[in-house]
DOSE-573908 format. One record per residue (C-alpha): residue number from 1; x, y, z. Coordinates in nm, 2 decimals. Layout:
% residues N
<node><resi>NUM</resi><x>X</x><y>Y</y><z>Z</z></node>
...
***
This chain:
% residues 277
<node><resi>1</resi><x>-12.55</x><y>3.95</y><z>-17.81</z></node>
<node><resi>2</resi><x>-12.70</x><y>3.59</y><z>-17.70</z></node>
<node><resi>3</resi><x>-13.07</x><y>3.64</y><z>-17.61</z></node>
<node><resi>4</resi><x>-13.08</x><y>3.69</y><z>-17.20</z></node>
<node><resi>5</resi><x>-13.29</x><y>3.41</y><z>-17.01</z></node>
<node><resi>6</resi><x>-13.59</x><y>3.57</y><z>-16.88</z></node>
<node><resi>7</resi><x>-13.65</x><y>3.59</y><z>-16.49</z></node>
<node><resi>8</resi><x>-13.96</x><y>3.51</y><z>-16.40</z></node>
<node><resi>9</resi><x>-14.11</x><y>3.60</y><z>-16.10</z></node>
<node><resi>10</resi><x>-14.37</x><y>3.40</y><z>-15.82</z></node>
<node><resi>11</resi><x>-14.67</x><y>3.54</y><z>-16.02</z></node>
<node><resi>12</resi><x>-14.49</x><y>3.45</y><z>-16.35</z></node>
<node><resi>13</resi><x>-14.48</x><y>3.10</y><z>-16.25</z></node>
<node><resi>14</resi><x>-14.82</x><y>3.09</y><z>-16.06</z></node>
<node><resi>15</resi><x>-14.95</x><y>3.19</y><z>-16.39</z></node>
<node><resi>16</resi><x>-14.76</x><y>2.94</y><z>-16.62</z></node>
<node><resi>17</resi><x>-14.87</x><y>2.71</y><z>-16.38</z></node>
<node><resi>18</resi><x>-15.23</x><y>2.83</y><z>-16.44</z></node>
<node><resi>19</resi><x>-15.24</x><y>2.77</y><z>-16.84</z></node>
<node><resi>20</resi><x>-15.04</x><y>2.37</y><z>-16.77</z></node>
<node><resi>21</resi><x>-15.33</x><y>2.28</y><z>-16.58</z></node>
<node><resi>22</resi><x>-15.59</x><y>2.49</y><z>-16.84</z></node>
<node><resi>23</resi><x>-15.45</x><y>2.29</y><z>-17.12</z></node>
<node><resi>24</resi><x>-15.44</x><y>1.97</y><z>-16.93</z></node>
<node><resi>25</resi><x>-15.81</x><y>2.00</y><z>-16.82</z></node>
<node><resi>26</resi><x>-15.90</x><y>2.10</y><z>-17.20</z></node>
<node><resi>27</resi><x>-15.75</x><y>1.77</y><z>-17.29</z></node>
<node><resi>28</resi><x>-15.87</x><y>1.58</y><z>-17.02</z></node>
<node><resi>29</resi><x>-16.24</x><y>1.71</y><z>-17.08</z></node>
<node><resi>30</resi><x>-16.18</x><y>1.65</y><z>-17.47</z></node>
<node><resi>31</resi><x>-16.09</x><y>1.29</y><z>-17.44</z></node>
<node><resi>32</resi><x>-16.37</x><y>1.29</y><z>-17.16</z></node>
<node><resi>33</resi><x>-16.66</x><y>1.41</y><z>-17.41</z></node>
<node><resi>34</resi><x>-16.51</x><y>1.13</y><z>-17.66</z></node>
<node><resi>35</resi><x>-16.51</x><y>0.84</y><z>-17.42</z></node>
<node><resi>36</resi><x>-16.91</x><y>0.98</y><z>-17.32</z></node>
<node><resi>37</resi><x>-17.03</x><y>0.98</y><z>-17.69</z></node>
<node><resi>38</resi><x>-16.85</x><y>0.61</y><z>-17.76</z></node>
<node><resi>39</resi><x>-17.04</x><y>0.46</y><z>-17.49</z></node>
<node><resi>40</resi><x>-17.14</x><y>0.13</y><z>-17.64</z></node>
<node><resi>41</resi><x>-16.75</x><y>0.08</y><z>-17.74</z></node>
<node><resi>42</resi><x>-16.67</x><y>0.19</y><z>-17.38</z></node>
<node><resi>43</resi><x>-16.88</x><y>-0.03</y><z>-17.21</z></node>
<node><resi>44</resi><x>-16.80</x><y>-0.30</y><z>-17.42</z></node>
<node><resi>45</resi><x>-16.42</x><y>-0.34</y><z>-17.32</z></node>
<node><resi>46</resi><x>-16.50</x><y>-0.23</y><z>-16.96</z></node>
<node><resi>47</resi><x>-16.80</x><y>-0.53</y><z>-16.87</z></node>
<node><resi>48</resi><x>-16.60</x><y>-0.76</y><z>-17.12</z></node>
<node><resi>49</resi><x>-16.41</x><y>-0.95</y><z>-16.85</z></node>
<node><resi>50</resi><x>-16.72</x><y>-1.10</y><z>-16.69</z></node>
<node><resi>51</resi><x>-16.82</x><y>-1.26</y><z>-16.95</z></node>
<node><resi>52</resi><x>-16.73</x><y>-1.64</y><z>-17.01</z></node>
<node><resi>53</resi><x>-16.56</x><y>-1.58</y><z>-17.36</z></node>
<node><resi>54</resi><x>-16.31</x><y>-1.26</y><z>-17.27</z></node>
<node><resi>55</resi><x>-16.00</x><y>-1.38</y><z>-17.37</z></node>
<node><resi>56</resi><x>-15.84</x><y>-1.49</y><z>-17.08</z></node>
<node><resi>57</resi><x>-16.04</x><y>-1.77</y><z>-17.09</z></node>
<node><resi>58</resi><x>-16.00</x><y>-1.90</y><z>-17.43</z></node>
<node><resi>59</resi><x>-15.65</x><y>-1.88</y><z>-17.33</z></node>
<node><resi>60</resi><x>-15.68</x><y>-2.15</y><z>-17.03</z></node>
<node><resi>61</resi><x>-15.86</x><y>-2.33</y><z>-17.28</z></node>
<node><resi>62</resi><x>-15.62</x><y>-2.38</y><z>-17.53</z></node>
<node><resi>63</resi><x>-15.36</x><y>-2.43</y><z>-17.27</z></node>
<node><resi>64</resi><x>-15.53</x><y>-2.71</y><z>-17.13</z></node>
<node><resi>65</resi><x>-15.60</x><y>-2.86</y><z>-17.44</z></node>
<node><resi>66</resi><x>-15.20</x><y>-2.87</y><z>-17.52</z></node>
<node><resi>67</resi><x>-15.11</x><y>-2.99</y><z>-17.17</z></node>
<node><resi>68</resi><x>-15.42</x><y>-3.24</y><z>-17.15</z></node>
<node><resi>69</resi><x>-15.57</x><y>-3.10</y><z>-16.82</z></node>
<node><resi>70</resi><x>-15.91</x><y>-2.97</y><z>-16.89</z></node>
<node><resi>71</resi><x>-15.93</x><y>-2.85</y><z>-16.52</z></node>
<node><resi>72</resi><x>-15.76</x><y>-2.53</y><z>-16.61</z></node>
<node><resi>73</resi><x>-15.99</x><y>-2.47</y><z>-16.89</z></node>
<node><resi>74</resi><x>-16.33</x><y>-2.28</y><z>-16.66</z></node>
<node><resi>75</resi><x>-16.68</x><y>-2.39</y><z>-16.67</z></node>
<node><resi>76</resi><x>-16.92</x><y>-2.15</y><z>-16.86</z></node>
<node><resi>77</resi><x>-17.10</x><y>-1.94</y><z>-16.66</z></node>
<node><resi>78</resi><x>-17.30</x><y>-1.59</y><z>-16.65</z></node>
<node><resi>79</resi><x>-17.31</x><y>-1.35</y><z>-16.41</z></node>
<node><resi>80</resi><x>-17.58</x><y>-1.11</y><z>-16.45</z></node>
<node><resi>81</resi><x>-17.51</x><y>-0.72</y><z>-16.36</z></node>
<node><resi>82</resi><x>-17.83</x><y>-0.49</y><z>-16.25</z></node>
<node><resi>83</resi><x>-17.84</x><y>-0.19</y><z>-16.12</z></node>
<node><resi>84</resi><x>-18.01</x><y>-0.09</y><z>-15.77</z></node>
<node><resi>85</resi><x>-18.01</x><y>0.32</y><z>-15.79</z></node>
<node><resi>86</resi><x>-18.20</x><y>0.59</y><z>-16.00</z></node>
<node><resi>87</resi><x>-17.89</x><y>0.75</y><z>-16.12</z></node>
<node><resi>88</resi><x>-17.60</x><y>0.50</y><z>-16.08</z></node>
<node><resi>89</resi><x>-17.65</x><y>0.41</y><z>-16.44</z></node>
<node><resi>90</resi><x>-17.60</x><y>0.76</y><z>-16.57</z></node>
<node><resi>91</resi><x>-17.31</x><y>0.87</y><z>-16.29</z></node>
<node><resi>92</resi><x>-17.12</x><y>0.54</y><z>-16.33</z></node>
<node><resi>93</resi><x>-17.13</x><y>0.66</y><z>-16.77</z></node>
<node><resi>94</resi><x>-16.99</x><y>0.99</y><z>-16.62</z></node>
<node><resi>95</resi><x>-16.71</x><y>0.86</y><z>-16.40</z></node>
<node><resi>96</resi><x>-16.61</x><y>0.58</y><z>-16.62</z></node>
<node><resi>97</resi><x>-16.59</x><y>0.85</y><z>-16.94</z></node>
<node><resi>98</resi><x>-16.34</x><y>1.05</y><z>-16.72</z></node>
<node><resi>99</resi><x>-16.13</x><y>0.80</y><z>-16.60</z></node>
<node><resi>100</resi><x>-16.10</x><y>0.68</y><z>-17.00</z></node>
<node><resi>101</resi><x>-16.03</x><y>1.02</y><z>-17.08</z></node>
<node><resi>102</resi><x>-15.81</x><y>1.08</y><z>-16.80</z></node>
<node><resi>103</resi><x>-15.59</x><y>0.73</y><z>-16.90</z></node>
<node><resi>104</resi><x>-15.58</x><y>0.84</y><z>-17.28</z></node>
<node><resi>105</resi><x>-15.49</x><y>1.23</y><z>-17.18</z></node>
<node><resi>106</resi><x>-15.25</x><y>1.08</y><z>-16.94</z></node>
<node><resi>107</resi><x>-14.91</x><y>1.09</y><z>-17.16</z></node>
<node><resi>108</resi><x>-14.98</x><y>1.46</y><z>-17.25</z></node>
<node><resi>109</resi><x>-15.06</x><y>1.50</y><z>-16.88</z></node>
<node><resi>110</resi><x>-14.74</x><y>1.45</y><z>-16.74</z></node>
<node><resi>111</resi><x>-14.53</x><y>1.59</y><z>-17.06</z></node>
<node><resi>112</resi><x>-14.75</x><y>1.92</y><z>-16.92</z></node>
<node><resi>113</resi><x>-14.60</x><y>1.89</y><z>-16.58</z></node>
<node><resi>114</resi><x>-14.24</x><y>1.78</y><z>-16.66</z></node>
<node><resi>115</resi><x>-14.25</x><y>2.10</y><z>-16.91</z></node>
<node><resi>116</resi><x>-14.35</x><y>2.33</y><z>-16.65</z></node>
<node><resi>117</resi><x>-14.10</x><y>2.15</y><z>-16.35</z></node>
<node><resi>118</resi><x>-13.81</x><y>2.10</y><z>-16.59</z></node>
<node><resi>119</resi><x>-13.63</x><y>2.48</y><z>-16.60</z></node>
<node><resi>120</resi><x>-13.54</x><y>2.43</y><z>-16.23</z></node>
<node><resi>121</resi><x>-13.43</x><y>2.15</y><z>-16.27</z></node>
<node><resi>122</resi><x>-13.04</x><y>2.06</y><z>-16.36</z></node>
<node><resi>123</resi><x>-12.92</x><y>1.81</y><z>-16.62</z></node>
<node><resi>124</resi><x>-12.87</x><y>1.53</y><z>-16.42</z></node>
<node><resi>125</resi><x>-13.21</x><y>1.60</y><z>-16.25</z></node>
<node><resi>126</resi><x>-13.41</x><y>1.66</y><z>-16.56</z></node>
<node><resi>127</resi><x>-13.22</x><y>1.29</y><z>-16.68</z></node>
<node><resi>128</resi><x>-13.32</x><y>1.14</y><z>-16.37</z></node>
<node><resi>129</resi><x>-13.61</x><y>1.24</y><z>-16.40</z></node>
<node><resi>130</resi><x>-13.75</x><y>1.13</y><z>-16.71</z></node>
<node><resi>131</resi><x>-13.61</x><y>0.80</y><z>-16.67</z></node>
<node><resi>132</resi><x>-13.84</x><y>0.77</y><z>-16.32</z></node>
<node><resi>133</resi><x>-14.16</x><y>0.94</y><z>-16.48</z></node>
<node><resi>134</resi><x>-14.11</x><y>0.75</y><z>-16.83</z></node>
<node><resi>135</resi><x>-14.02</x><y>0.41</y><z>-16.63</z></node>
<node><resi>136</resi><x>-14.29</x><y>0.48</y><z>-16.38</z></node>
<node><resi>137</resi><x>-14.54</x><y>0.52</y><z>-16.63</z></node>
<node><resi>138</resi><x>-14.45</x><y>0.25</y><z>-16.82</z></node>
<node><resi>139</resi><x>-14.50</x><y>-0.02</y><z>-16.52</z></node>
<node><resi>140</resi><x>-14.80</x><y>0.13</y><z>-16.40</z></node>
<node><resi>141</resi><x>-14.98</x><y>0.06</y><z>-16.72</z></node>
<node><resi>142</resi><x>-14.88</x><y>-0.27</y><z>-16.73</z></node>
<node><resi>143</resi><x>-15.02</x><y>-0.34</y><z>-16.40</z></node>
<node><resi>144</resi><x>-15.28</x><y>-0.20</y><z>-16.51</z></node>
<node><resi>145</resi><x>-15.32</x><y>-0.38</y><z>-16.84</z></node>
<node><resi>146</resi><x>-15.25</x><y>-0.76</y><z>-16.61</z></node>
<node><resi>147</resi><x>-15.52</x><y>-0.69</y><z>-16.38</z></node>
<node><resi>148</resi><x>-15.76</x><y>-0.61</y><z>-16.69</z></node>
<node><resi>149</resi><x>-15.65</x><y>-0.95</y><z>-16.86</z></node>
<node><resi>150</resi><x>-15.59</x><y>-1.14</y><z>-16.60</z></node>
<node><resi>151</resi><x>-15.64</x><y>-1.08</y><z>-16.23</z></node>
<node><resi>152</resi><x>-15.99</x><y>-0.91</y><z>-16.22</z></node>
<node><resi>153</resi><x>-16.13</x><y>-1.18</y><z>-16.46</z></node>
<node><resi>154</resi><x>-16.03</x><y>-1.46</y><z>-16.23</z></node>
<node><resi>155</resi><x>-16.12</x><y>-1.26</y><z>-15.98</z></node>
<node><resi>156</resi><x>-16.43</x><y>-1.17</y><z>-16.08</z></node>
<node><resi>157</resi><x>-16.53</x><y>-1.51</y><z>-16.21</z></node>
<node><resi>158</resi><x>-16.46</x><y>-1.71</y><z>-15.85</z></node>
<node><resi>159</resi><x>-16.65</x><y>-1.40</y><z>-15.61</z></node>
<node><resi>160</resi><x>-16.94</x><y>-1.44</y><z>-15.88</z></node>
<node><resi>161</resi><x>-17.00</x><y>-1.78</y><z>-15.88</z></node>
<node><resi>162</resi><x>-16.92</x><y>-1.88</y><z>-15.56</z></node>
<node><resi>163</resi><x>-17.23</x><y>-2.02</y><z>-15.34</z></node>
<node><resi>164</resi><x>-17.27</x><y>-2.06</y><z>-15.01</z></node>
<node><resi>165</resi><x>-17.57</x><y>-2.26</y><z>-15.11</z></node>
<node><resi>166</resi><x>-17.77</x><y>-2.29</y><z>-15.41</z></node>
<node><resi>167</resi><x>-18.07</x><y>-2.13</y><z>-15.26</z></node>
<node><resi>168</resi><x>-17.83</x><y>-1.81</y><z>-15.27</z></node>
<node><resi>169</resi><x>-17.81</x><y>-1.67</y><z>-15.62</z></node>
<node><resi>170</resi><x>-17.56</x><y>-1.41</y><z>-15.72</z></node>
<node><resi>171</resi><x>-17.63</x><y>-1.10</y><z>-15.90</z></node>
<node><resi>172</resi><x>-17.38</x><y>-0.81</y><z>-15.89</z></node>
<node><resi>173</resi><x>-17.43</x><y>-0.47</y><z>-15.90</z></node>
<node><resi>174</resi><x>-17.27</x><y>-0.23</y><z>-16.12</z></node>
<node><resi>175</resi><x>-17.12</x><y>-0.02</y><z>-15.86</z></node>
<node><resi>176</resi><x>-16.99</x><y>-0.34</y><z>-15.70</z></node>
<node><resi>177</resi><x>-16.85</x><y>-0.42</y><z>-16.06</z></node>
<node><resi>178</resi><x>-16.69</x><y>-0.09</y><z>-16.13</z></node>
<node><resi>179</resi><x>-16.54</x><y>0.00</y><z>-15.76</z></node>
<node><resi>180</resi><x>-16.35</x><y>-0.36</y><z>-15.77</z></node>
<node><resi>181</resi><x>-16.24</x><y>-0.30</y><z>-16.10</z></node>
<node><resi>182</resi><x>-16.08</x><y>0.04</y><z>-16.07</z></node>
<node><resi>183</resi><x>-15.96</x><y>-0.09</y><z>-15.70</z></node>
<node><resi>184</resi><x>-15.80</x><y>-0.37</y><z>-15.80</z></node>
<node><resi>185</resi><x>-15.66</x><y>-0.15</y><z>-16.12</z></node>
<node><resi>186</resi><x>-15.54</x><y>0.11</y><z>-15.89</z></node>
<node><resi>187</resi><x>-15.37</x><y>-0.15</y><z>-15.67</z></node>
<node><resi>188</resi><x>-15.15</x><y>-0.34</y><z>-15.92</z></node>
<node><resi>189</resi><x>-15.06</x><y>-0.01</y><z>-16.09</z></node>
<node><resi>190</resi><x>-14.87</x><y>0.08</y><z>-15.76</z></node>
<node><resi>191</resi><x>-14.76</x><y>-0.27</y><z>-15.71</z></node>
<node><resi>192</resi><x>-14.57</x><y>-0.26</y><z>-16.04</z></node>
<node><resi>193</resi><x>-14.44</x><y>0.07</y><z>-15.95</z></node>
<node><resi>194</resi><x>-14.13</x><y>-0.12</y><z>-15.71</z></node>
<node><resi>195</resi><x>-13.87</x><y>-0.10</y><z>-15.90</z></node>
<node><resi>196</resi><x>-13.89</x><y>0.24</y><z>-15.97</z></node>
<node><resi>197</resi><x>-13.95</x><y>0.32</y><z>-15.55</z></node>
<node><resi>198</resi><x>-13.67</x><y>0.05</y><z>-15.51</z></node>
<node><resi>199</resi><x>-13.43</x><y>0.26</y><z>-15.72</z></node>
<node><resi>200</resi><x>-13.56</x><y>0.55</y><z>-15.55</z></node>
<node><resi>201</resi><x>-13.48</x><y>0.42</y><z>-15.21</z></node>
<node><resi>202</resi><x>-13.13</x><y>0.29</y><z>-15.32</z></node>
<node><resi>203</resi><x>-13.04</x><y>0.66</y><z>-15.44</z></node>
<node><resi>204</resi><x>-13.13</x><y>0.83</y><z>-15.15</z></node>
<node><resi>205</resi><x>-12.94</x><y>0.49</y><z>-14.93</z></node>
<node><resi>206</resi><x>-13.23</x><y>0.37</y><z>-14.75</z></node>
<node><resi>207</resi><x>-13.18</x><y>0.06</y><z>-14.91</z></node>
<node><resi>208</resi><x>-12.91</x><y>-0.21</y><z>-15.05</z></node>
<node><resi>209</resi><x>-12.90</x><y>-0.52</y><z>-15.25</z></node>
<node><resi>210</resi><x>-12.77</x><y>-0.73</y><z>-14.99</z></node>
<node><resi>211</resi><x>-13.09</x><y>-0.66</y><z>-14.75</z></node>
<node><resi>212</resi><x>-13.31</x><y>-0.77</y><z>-15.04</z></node>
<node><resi>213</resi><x>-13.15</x><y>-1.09</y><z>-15.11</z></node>
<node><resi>214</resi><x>-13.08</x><y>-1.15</y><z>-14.75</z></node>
<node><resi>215</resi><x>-13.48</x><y>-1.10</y><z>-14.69</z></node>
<node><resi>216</resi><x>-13.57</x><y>-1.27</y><z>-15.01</z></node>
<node><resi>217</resi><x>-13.72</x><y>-1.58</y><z>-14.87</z></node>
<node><resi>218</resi><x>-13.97</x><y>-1.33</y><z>-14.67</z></node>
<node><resi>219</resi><x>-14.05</x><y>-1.10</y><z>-14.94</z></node>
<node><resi>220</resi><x>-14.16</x><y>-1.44</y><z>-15.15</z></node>
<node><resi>221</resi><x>-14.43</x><y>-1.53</y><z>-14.85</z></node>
<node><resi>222</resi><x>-14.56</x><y>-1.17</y><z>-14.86</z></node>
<node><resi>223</resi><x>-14.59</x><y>-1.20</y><z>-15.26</z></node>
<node><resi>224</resi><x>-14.75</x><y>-1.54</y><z>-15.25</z></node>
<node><resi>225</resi><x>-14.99</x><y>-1.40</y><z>-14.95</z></node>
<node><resi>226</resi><x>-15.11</x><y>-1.05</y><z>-15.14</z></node>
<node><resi>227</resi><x>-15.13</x><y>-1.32</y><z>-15.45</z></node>
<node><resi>228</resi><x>-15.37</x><y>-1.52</y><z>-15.21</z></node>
<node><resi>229</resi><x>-15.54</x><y>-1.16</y><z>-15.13</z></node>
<node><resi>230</resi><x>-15.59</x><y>-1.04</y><z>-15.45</z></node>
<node><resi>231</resi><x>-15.71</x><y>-1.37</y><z>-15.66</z></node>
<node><resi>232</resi><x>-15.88</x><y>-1.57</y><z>-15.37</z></node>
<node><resi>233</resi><x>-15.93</x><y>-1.89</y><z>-15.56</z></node>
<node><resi>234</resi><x>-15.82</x><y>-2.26</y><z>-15.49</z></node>
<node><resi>235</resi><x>-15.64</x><y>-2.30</y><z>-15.81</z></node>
<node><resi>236</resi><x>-15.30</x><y>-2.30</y><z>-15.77</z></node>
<node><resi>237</resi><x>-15.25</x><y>-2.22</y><z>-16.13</z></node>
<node><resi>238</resi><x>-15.42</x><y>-1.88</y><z>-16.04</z></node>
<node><resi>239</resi><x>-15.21</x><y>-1.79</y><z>-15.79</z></node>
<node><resi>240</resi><x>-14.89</x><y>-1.88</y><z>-15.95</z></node>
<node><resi>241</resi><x>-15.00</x><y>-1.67</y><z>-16.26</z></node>
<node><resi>242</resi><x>-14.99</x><y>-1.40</y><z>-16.02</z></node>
<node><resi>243</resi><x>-14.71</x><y>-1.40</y><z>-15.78</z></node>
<node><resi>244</resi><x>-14.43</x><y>-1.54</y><z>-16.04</z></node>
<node><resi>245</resi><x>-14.47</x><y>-1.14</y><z>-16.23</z></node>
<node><resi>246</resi><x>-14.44</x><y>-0.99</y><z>-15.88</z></node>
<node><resi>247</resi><x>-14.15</x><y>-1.22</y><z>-15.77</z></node>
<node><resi>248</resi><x>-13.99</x><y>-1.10</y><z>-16.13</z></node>
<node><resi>249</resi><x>-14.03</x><y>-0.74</y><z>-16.00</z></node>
<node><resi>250</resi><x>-13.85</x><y>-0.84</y><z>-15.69</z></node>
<node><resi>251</resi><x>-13.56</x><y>-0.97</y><z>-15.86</z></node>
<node><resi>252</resi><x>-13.57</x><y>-0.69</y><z>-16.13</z></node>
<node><resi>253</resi><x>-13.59</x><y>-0.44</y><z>-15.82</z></node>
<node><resi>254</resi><x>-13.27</x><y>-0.61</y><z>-15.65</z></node>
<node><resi>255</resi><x>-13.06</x><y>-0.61</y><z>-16.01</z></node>
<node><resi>256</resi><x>-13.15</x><y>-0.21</y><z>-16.08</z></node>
<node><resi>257</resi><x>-13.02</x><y>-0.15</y><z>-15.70</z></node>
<node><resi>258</resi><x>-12.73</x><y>-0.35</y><z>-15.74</z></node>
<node><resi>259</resi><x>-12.63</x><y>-0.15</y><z>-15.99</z></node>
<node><resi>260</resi><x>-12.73</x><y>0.19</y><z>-15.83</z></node>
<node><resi>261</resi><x>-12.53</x><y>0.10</y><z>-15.56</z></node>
<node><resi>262</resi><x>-12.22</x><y>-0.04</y><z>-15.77</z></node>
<node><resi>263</resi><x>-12.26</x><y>0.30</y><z>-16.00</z></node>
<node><resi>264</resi><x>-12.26</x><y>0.58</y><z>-15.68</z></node>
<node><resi>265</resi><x>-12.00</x><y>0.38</y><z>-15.54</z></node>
<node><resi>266</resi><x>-11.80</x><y>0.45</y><z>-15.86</z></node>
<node><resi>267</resi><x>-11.90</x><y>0.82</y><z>-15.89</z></node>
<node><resi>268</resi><x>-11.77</x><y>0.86</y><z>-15.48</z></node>
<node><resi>269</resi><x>-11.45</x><y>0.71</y><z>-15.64</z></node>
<node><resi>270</resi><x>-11.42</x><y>0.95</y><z>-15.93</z></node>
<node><resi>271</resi><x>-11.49</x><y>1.23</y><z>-15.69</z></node>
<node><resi>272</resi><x>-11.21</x><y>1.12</y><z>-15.43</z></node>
<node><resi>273</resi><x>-10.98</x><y>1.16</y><z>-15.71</z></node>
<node><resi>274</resi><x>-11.06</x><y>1.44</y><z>-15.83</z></node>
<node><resi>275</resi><x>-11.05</x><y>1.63</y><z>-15.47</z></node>
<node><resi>276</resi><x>-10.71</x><y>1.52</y><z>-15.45</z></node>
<node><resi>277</resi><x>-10.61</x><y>1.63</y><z>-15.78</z></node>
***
């Protein structure tokens, strides 16, 4: 005799449910307690975009050595961070500790929650599925990972230097730091999340290809816009570095629902067929 699948009942699950998010806070609070001890290493990579020599820069630099237009290479400067509050110093080590260890815990976090969702679901579903959660997490890093090289450094380094006059000197505070960091973090990790809502929306037929190239020419104004938003400087060069990855996303969006579209349309097909067989 095969060995019967167990039915579980509401408790059953509520209690499943209840050792997921036990192990997920033991890992979370494990990687938490690693971040805290390492703070010198943590600190290091998370203040090392407002500095003049993060990477980013020596990046401009060389490229405007090759292509002979020192403009794009930036001035030195320094920014100097302080801090205004008894305890922000010790809270921001805290929250900044548990977001690391959230981001590092994060790949075992949602294998926990797949695990525990995945028996209800069928085999299509659970496919589905772990294409959108293994996709979605993908893209969201990687928004992540441009604003941390890219967008927040330019950022940063135009807000932090600019003057309304020279009487007026800048010095940031840590909380100012850290809240437009994780912000601005937060926000292109959803931004890069489109083509995955765009496949989404083309399964459940809220959307087609033909509207996005038909509305194409808008959607590039509102991409150069939230560019002009989100890096607010007069270099062109800064905004274009910007809004050509989001315009990429655009077009990637309209190619995966394109062939959502052409691939239900086949399935409908298949299925017409069949119901007359």
């Amino acid at each position: 005799m095969g060995q019967q699948q167990k039915i579980l009942t509401f408790w059953d699950h509520l209690e499943e449910l209840r050792h997921v998010l036990f192990r997920i806070a033991v890992a979370v609070v494990f990687l938490m307690l690693v971040a805290f001890l390492f703070k010198d290493e943590l600190f290091a990579i998370v203040l090392a975009p407002k500095n003049a020599d993060f990477i980013i820069y020596h990046f401009f630099c060389r490229m405007a050595d090759a292509v002979a237009m020192p403009s794009l290479c930036p001035e030195v400067f320094y920014v100097k961070i302080i801090n205004t509050q008894l305890a922000a110093q010790f809270i921001t080590h805290m929250s900044v500790s548990f977001y690391a260890g959230l981001l590092l815990a994060s790949p075992y976090v949602i294998y926990q929650l797949f695990r525990f969702v995945s028996p209800a679901l069928y085999e299509n579903e659970k496919k589905y599925s772990t294409r959108v959660v293994g996709w979605g997490y993908f893209l969201f890093m990687m928004g992540v990972l441009l604003n941390y090289f890219l967008i927040f450094p330019l950022t940063f380094r135009f807000l932090a230097t600019y003057q309304v006059s020279v009487e007026v000197e800048n010095t940031i505070t840590l909380s100012s730091y850290m809240d437009t960091l994780m912000m601005m973090s937060l926000m292109m990790g959803i931004v890069f999340e489109i083509p995955v809502l765009c496949w989404l929306f083309a399964k459940l037929g809220f959307l087609t290809a033909d509207f996005m190239k038909r509305y194409r020419r808008h959607a590039i104004v509102i991409i150069l816009i939230v560019g002009a938003i989100i890096t607010p400087t007069s270099d062109v060069f800064t905004l274009m570095m910007v809004s050509v990855p989001m315009y990429l996303l655009y077009e990637v969006s309209i190619w995966i629902v394109s062939r959502t579209e052409k691939k239900q349309q086949e399935e409908s097909v298949e299925e017409e067929v069949f119901e007359k067989l």
